[in-house]
C-alpha positions in Angstrom: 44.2 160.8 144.0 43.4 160.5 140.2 43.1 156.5 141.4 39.7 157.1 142.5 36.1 156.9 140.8 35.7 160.8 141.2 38.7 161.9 138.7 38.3 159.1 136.6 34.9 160.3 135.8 36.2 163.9 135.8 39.0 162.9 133.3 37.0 161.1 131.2 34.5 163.3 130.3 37.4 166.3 129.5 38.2 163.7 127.5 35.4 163.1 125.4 34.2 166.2 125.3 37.9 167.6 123.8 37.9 164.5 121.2 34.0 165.4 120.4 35.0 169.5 119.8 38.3 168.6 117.7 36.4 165.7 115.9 32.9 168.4 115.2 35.5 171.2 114.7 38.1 169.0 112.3 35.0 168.2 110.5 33.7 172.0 109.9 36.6 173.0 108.7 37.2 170.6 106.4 34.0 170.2 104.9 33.7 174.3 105.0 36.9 174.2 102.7 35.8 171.4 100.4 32.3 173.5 99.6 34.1 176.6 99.0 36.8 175.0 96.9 34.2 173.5 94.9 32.3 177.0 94.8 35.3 178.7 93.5 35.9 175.9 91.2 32.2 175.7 89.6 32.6 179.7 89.4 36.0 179.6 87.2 34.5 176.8 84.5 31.0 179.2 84.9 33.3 182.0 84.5 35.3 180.4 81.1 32.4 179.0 79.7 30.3 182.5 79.8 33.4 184.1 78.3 34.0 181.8 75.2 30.3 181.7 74.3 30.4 185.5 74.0 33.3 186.3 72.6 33.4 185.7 69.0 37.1 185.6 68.6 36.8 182.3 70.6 34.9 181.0 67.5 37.8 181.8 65.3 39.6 178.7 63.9 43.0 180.1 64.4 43.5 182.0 67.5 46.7 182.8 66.5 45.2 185.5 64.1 42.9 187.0 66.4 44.9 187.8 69.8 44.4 191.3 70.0 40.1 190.0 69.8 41.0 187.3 72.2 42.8 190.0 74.5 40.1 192.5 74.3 37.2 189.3 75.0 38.7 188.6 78.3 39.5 192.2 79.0 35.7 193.2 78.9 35.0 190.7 81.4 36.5 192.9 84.1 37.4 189.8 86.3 37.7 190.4 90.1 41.6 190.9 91.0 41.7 187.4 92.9 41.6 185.8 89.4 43.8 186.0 86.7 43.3 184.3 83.1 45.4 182.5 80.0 44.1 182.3 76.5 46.2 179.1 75.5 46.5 178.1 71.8 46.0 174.9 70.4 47.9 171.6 70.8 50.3 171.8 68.3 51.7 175.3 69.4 50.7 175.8 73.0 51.4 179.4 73.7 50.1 182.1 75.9 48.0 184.3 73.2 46.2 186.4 75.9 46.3 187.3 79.7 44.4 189.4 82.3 48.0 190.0 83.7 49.6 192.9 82.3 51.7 192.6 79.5 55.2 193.6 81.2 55.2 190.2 82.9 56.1 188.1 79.5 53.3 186.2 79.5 53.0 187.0 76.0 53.3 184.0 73.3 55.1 182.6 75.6 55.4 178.6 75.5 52.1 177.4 78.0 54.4 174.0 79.4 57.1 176.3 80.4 55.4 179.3 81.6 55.9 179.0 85.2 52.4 180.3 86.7 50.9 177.2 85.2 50.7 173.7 85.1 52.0 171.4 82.2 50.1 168.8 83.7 46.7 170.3 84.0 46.7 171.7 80.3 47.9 168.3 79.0 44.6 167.1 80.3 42.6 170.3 79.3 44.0 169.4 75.6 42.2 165.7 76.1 39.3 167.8 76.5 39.4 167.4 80.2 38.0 170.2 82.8 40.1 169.8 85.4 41.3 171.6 88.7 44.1 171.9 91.2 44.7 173.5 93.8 48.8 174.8 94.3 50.4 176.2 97.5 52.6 178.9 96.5 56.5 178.2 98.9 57.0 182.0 99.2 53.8 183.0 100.3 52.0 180.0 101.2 48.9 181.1 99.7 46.9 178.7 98.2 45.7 179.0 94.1 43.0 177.1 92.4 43.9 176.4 88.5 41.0 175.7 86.5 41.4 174.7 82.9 39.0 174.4 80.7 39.2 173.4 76.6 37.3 175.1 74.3 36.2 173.0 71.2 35.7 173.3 67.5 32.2 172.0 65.7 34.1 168.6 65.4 34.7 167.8 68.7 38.2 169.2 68.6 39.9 171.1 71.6 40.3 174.9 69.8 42.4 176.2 72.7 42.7 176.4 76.3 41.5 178.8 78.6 43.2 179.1 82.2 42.0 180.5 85.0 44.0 180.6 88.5 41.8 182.1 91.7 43.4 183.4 94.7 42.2 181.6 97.7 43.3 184.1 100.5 39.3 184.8 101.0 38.7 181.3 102.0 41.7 180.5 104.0 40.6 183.8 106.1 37.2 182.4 106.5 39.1 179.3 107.6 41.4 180.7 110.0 38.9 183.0 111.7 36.5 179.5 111.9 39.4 177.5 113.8 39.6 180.4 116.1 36.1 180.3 116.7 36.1 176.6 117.4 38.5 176.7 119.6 37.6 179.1 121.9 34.1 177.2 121.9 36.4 174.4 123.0 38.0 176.0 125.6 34.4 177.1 127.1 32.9 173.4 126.6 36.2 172.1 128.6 35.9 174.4 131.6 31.7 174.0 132.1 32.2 170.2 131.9 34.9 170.2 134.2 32.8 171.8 136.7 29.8 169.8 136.2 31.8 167.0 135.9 33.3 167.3 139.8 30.1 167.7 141.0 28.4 164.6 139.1 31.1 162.7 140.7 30.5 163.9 144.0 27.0 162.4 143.6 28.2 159.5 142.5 31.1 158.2 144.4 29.4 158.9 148.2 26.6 156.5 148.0 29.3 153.9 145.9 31.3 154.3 149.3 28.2 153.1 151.1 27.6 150.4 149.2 31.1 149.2 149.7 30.9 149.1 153.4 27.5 147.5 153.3 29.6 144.7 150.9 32.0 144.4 153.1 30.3 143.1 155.8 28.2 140.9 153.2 31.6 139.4 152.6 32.0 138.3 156.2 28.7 136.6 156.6 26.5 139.4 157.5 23.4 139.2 155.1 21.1 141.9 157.1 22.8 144.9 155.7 20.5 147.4 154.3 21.3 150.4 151.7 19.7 153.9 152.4 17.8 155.0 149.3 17.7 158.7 148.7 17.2 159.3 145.0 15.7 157.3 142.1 18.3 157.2 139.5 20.9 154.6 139.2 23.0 155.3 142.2 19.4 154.8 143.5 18.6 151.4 141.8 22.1 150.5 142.8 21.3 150.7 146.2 17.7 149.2 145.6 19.3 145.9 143.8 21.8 146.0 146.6 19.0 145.1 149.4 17.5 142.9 146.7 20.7 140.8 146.5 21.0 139.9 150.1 17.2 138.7 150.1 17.6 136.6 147.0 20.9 135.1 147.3 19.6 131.6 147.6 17.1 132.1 144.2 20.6 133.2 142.6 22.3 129.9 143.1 19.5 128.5 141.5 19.4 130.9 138.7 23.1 130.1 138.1 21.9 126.4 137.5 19.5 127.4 135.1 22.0 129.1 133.5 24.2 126.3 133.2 21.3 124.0 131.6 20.9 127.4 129.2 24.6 127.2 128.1 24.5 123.5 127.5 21.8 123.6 125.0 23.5 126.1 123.6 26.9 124.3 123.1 24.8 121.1 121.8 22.8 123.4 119.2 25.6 126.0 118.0 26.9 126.4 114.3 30.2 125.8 115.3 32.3 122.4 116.1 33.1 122.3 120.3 35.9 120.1 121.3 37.1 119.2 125.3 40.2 117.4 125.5 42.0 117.1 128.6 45.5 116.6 129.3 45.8 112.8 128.9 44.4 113.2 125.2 41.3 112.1 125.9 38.1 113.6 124.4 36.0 114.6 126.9 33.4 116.4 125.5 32.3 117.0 122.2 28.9 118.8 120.3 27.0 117.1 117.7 28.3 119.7 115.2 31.9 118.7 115.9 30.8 114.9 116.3 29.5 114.9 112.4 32.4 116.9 111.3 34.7 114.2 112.3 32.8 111.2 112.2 33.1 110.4 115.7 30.8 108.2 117.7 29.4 108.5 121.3 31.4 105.9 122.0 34.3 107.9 121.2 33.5 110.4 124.2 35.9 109.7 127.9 38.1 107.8 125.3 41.4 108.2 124.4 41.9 109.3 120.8 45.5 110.1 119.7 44.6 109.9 116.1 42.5 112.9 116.6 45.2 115.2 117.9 47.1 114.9 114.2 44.4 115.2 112.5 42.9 118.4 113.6 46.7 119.6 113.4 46.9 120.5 117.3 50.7 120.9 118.2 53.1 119.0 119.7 56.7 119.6 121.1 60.2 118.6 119.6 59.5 115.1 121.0 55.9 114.7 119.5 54.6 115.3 123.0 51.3 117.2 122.4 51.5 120.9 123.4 48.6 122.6 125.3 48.4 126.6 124.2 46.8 128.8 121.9 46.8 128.2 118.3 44.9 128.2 115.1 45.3 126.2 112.1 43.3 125.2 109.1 41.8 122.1 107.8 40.2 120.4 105.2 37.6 117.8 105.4 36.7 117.0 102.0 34.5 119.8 100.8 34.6 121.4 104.3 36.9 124.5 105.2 37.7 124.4 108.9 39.0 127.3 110.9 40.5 125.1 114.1 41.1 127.9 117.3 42.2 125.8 120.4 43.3 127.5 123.9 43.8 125.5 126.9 41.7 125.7 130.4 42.5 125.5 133.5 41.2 123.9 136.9 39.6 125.4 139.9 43.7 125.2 141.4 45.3 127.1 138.2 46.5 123.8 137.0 46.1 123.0 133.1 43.4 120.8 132.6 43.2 120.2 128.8 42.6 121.8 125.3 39.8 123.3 124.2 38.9 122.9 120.2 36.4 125.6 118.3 35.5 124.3 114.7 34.8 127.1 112.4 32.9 126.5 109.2 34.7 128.7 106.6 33.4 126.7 103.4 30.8 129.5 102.1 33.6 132.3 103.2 36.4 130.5 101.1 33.8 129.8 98.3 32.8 134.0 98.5 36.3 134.6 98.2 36.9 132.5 95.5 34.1 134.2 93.6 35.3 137.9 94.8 38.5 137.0 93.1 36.9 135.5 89.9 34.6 138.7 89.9 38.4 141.1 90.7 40.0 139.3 87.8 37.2 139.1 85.5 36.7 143.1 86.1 40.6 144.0 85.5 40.5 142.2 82.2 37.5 143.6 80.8 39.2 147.0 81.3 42.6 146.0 80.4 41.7 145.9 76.6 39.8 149.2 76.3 42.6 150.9 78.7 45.9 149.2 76.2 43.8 150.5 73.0 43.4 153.9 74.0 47.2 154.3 75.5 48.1 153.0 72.5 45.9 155.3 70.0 47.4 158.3 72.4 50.7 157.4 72.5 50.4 157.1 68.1 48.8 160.5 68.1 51.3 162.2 70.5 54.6 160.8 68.7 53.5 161.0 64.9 52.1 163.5 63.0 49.0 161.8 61.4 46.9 163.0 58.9 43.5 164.9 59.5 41.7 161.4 59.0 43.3 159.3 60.7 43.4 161.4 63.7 39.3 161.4 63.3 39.5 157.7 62.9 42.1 157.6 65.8 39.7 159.4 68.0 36.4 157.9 67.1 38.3 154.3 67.9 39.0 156.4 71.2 35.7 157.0 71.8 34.3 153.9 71.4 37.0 152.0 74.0 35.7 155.0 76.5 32.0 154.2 76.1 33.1 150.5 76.2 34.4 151.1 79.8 31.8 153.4 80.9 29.6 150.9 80.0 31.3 148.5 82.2 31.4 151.0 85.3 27.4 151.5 84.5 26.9 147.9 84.6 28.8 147.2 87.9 27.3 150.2 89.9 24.0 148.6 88.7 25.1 145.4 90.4 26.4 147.2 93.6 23.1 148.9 94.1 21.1 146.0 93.8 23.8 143.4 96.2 23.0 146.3 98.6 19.6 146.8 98.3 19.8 150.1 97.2 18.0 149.5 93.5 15.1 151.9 92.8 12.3 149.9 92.4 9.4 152.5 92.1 6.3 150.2 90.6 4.3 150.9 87.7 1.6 149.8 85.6 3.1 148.3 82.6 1.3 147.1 78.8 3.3 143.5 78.3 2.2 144.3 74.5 3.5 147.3 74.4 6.4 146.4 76.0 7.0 143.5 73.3 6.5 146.0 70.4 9.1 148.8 71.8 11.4 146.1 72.3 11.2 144.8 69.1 11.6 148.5 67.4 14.3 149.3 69.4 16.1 146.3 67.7 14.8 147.1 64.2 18.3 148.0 62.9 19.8 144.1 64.2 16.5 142.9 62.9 17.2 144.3 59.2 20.9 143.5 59.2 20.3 139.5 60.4 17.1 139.6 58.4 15.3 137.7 61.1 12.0 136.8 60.7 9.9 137.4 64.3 6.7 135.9 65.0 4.5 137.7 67.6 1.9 136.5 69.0 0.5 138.9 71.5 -1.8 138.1 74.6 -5.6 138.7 74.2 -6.6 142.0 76.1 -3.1 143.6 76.7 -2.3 141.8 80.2 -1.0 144.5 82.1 2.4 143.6 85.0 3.9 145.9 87.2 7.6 146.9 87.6 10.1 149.4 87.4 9.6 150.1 83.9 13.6 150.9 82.9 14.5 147.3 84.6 11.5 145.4 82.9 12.6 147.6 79.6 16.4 146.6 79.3 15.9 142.9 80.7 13.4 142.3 78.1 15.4 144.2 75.8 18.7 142.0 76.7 17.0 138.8 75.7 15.4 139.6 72.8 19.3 141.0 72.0 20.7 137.7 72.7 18.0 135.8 70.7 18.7 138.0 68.0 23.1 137.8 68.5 23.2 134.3 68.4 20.8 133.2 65.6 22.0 133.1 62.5 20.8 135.5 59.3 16.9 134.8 58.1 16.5 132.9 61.2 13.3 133.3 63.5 12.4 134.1 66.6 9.1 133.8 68.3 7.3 135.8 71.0 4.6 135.2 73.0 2.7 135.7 76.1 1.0 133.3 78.4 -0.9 134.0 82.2 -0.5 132.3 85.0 -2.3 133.4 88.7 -0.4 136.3 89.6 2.0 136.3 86.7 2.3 137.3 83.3 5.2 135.4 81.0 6.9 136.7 78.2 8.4 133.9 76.2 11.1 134.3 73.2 12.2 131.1 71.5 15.0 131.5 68.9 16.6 128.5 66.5 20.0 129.8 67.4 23.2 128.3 68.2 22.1 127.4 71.2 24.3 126.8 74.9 26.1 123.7 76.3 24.1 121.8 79.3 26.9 122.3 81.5 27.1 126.4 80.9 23.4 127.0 81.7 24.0 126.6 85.0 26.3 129.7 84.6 25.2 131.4 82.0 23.1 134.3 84.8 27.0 134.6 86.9 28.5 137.8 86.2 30.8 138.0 83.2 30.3 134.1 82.7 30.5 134.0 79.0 29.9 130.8 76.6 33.0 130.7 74.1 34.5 134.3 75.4 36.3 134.6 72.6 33.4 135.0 69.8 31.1 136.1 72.8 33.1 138.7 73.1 33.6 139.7 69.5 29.1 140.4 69.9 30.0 143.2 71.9 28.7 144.2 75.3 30.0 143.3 78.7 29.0 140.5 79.7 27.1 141.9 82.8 23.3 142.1 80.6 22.2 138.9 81.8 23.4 139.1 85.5 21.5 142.6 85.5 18.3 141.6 83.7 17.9 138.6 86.1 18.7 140.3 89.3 16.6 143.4 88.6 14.1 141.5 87.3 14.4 139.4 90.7 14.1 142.7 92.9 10.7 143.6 90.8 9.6 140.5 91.9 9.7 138.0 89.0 12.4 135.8 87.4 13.9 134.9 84.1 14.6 130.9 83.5 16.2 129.9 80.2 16.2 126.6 78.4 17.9 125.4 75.8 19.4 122.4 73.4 23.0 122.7 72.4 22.7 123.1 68.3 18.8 124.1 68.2 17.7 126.7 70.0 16.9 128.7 73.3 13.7 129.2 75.4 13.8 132.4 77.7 10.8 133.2 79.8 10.8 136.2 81.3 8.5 136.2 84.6 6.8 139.6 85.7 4.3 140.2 88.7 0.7 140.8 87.0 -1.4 143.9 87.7 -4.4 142.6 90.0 -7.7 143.9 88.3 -8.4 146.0 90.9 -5.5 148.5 90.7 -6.2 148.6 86.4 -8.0 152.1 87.0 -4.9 153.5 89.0 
């Protein structure tokens, strides 16, 4: 019974419709949960921050003199009963100095790691002036808590103290609950309707398919005058329709099925990919002209015999060197070329095998993408090793020796700078990932090239003074006006002039000018630098490509700038194109689209 058409279709659509309900109510749920999770979360730092800002006690440099202020702080907050809060000390003496729990519960100066309501883990990070949260399933009630923590810090910088807040989430698993119920009787409802409609569909459907087979059945033994009754105009209707159209048309098929042979052949000459027919004698039988310039074969090559070519594309053979005729895939390489090699054999009109057929799949751009992805991978991890191994290692000092107040500072600040050093890095790459996927803003505006120049330059005043460069402008006549994204065109420019500035030594110069060309406006900045090899300005625009990494690296920077400038630059529709003479100097001319005269008065 559940063979047939009818309860297929009435299966199916159960089906779907239960995967669509759990899928829709699945999803609900869980993104119900995540919004009020991050609610209650956002509500506890809300909650903490309000409380140290007011309380005056929290300003106190030692909090271990003021717990009864601390107590009485938190205490006039009145928080609702689902949320209880710590008052945690500083670092070096982590205790408990004031609760919302009543003090019966020995809560009180207790050590914050070992207290067991809370977690070592979560005020660990709260002292690395982290806000953090987690959320902790209690085993004898299996009620879910939210811990909050956030660090409360000094003028300096400095975490003060901790405060702690854990939120009951009863309310919200409730909410949850009674939404799963909901959800599933809607479930329940949406099974039984579509059940029902569904039989009936498939009575519609199935009778006039039962026509139609009886009609093909006596198509099948030679009858060609069979007509279909037509009794609606959907597609059981057109199937009946196209059904009287066949028998009429049978002979303009058989034509059609030629032209689609012709279409296929053209199609196997013109394809991307390498086609090989060999049959089972070893002889090449057919062969595109892909393939043929692949493997520098010859028409006269085709209906001959070519053993050589079996070895060479790597094709098996069995223990005796007998060549083998089954699926298989290997890889080969032509001199520059990659080849993916698929081969399957084919069989004749009778079942019997008939010979191999070969598929030649250029993978050369693939291998050289992955050869760059794992260049880009490797070049990424070891940009972040360095910062990562200096602050574990700062960390780890400050955590197993008691420093002085000063070298802590310096500790931190070094700290700091590591941190900004990566987050630098993760800038720069999500500035690449949005452009490689299109998803850079580019909102255009008018933009003053001379006023560009001169903001660039006084942004760099401070490397100006300490190289003592001397810069010569010369600025275009009538402020030429381009039009870009303005931050793009900003930091590209401002990365060049940088660069200039980085690699030419004190009281050298560096000149800047302007010059028009029909639709463009160039800025140009010579220096009298060190200049770059021949062979490394080829790569100088790759991404992290540096020119002696060591003392490259030691100019700061990640070695993104000029990977970003040119490829923003590039989606604002201009260029950058650099020049330069190993031991003299560099030429950079930064291309930008030029405001056309009528769109000045915007």
């Amino acid at each position: 019974m559940f063979s047939s058409i009818k309860w297929r279709l009435i299966i199916i659509n159960f089906i779907l419709v239960l995967i669509a309900m759990m899928i829709v109510g699945f999803t609900i749920v869980d993104r119900l949960d995540t919004q009020q999770v991050a609610a209650v979360s956002a509500g506890a730092i809300q909650d903490m921050r309000a409380i140290s800002d007011s309380g005056t006690a929290f300003k106190f440099p030692r909090w271990t003199e003021v717990t009864d202020d601390l107590q009485e702080a938190i205490d006039d907050w009145r928080l609702s009963s689902e949320k209880t809060l710590y008052v945690i000390s500083d670092r070096d003496h982590p205790v408990i100095l004031a609760s919302t729990v009543s003090a019966n519960e020995m809560w009180k100066m207790a050590h914050a790691l070992a207290y067991k309501n809370l977690l070592p883990t979560l005020i660990l990070e709260g002292f690395n002036d982290k806000q953090g949260h987690e959320i902790v399933k209690d085993d004898d009630d299996s009620m879910r808590y939210m811990h909050v923590v956030y660090p409360v810090l000094d003028d300096l910088g400095s975490v003060r103290g901790l405060l702690y807040m854990i939120t009951d989430l009863q309310g919200i698993d409730t909410t949850l609950q009674q939404a799963k119920i909901i959800l599933t009787r809607a479930t329940l409802v949406a099974v039984v309707v579509i059940m029902v409609l569904g039989y009936l569909l498939a009575i519609g459907i199935t009778g006039p398919i039962r026509d139609v087979t009886k009609k093909a059945e006596e198509m099948a033994g030679g009858n060609f005058d069979q007509r279909v009754e037509i009794k609606s105009n959907d597609e059981i209707g057109q199937l009946g329709s196209m059904f009287n159209y066949l028998t009429g048309e049978l002979k303009m098929n058989i034509g059609k099925i030629n032209y689609e042979r012709n279409k296929l052949d053209t199609i196997f000459h013109y394809m991307a990919e390498g086609v090989l027919g060999i049959d089972a004698s070893t002889r090449l039988i057919q062969a595109n002209p892909f393939a043929m310039r692949v493997l520098e074969l010859e028409e006269k090559d085709i209906d001959q015999k070519v053993p050589e070519l079996w070895d060479r594309l790597a094709l098996p053979r069995d223990e005796k060197g007998n060549p083998t005729f089954k699926h298989g895939e290997s890889h080969l390489a032509l001199g520059r070329l990659h080849l993916n090699v698929k081969y399957a054999p084919f069989r004749n009109e009778w079942g019997d095998l008939d010979g191999l057929i070969v598929v030649l799949q250029d993978m050369t751009k693939e291998r050289r993408l992955d050869a760059v992805r794992k260049d880009f991978v490797a070049n990424v991890s070891h940009e972040l090793k360095t910062p990562i191994t200096t602050v574990k290692t700062y960390v780890e000092t400050m955590r197993q020796m008691k420093l002085p107040q000063e070298q802590q500072e310096e500790f931190l600040g070094i700290i700091e700078e590591e941190s900004e050093r990566m987050n630098l890095l993760v800038q720069d790459l999500l500035t690449l990932s949005n452009l490689d996927y299109g998803q850079y803003q580019t909102e255009m505006e008018p933009l003053s090239v001379n006023g560009l120049i001169s903001q660039g330059i006084h942004r760099l005043k401070w490397l100006r003074e300490e190289k003592n460069h001397n810069i010569e402008v010369e600025k275009a006549p009538g402020n030429p006006m381009a039009i870009g994204q303005r931050d793009a065109v900003e930091r590209a420019f401002v990365n060049l002039l940088s660069n200039a500035m980085k690699y030419t030594p004190n009281d050298g110069t560096i000149k800047i000018h302007v010059e028009e060309e029909p639709g463009k406006v160039i800025i140009i900045v010579e220096d009298n630098g060190i200049g770059i090899p021949q062979d490394d300005q080829e790569r100088i625009f790759e991404r992290f490509y540096r020119v002696e990494k060591g003392r490259s690296r030691s100019m700061g920077g990640t070695g993104l700038g000029l990977a970003i400038a040119r490829e923003s630059i590039r989606a604002n529709g201009g260029d950058i194109k650099l020049k330069s003479v190993f031991g003299e100097g560099t030429t950079v001319k930064l291309f930008l689209k030029k405001l056309e005269e009528d769109v000045t008065g915007i």
